[in-house]
VMD Tcl script that draws the C-alpha trace (Angstrom):
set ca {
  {-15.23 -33.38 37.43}
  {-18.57 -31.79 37.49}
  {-20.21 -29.42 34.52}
  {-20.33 -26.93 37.64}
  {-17.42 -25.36 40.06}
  {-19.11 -25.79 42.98}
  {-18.57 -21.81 43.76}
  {-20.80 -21.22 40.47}
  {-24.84 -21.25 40.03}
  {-25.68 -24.40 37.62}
  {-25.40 -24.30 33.42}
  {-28.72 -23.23 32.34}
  {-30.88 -26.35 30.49}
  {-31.59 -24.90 27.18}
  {-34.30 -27.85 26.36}
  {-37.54 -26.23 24.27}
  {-38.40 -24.44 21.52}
  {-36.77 -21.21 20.49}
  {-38.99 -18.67 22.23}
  {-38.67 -20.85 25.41}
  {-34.46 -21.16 25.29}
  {-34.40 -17.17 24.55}
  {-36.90 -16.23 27.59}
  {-34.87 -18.56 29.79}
  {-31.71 -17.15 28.93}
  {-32.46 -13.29 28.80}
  {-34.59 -13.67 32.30}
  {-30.56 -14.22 33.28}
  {-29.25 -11.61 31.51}
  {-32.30 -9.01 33.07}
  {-31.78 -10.15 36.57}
  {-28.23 -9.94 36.38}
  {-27.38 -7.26 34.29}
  {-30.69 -4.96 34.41}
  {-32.20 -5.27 36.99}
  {-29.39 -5.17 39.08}
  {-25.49 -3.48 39.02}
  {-22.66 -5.70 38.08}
  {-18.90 -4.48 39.61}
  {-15.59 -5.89 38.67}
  {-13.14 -5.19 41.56}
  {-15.36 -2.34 42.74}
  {-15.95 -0.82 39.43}
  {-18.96 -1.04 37.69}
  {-19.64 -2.85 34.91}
  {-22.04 -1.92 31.74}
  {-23.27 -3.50 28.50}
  {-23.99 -2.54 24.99}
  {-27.29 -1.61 25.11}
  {-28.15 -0.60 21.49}
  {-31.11 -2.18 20.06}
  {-31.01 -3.24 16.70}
  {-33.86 -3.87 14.03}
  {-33.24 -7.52 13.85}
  {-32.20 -8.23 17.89}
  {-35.76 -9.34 18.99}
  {-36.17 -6.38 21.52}
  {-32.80 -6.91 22.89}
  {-29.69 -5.83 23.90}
  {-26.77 -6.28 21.67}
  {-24.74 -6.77 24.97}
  {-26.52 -9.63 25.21}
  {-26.53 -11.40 22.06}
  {-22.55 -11.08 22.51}
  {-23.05 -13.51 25.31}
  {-25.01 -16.15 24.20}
  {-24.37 -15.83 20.29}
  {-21.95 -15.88 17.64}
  {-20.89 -14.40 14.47}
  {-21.46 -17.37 11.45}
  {-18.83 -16.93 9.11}
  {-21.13 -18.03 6.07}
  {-24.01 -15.70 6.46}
  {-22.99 -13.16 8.67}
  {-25.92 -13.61 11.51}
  {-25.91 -14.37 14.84}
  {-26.67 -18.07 15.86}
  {-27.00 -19.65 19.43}
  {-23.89 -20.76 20.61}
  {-25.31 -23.21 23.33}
  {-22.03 -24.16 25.37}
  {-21.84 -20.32 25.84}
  {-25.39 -19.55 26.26}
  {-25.54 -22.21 29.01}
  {-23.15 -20.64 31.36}
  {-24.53 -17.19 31.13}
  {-25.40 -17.61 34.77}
  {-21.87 -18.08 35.57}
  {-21.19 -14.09 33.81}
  {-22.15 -12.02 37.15}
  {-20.85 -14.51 39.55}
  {-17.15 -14.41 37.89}
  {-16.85 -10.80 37.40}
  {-17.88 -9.97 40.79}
  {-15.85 -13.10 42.43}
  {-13.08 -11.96 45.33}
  {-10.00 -13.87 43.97}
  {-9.54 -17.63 43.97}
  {-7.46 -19.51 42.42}
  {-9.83 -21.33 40.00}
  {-10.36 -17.74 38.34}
  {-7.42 -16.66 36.38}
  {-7.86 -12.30 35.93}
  {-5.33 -10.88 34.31}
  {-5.04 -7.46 31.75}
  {-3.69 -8.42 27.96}
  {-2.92 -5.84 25.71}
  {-4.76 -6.43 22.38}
  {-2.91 -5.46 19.02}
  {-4.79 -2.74 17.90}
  {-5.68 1.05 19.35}
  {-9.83 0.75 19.53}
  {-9.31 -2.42 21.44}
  {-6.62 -1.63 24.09}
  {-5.81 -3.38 27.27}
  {-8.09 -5.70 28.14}
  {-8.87 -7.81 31.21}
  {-9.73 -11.49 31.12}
  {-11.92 -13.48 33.59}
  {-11.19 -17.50 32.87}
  {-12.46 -20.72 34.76}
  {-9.75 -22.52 32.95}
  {-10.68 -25.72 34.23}
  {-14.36 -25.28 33.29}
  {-13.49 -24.06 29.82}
  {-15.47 -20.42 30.18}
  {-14.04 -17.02 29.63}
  {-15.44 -13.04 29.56}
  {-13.79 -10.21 28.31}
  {-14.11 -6.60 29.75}
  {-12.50 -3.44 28.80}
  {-11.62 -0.51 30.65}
  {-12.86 2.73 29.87}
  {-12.77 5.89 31.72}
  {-14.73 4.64 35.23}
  {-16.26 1.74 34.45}
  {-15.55 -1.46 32.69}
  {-17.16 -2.53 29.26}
  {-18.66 -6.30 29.03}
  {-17.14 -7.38 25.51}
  {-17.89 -10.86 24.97}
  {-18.25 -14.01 27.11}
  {-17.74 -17.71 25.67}
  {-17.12 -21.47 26.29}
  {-13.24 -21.66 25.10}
  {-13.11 -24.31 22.80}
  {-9.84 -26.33 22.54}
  {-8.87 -24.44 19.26}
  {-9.09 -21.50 21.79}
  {-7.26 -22.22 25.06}
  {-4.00 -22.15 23.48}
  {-4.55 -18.49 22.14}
  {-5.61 -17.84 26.07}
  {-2.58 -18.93 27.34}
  {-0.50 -17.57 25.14}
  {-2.08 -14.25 26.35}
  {-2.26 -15.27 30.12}
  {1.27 -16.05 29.85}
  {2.08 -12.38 27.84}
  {-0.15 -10.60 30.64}
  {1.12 -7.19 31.45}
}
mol new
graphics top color blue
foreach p $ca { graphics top sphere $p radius 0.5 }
foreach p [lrange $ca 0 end-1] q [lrange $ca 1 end] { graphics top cylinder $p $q radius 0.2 }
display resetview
């Protein structure tokens, strides 16, 4: 088995120094998500776009998709397995249905997060979250799905409503 389903663009290389790895990865995230309109199922698809102090200039949308929350300190870090397939982001929720993708809507335990639909390469261990609201869908989160992980996913695949 390849790194890549053949139906997806390539896993970014995230070789270089900082400033290099974060222009690579947010010329992705522009292109895709920016520049150009993103539709799940025919309905369109947005991103947190607040700006904070600390975010370098960007979006928190994105640092949901190539980042994660360290338990010590409380920052975002890199998360490379995720960061590398942020090519595959746009491609998956905008894929016609095949059966490599499992889609399916979970409803999450509390109110402010709701029913939720899940985008998952299973096979290729990579997963997004979006959440409907009103007309359009709401990117959540993206991430590699970690062993610890798949179980909770199937558990929820298999609890789909």
């Amino acid at each position: 088995m390849s790194d890549t389903p053949s139906f997806l663009p390539p896993i970014l290389n995230l070789d270089g120094d900082w400033d290099t790895i974060l222009a690579r990865l947010y010329s992705v995230f522009k292109i895709d998500f920016k520049e150009s309109q993103t539709y799940h199922r025919g309905i369109k698809v947005i991103y947190n776009g607040t700006i904070k102090a600390d975010g370098l200039g960007k979006e928190e949308g994105f640092w949901h998709v190539v980042s994660r929350l360290d338990d010590d300190t409380g920052e975002r870090l890199i998360d490379y397995p995720r960061a590398k397939r942020l090519p595959w982001a746009k491609p998956l929720m905008e894929s016609p249905e095949r059966h490599e993708i499992k889609v399916w809507q979970y409803q999450e335990g509390t109110a402010d997060k709701g029913l939720r639909t899940y985008v998952w390469v299973e096979e290729y261990n990579y997963a997004l979250i979006l959440h409907r609201k009103r007309k359009v869908f709401y990117w959540v989160t993206a991430f590699y799905v970690e062993s610890r992980k798949q179980k909770d996913l199937r558990r929820k695949y298999e609890s789909r409503v």
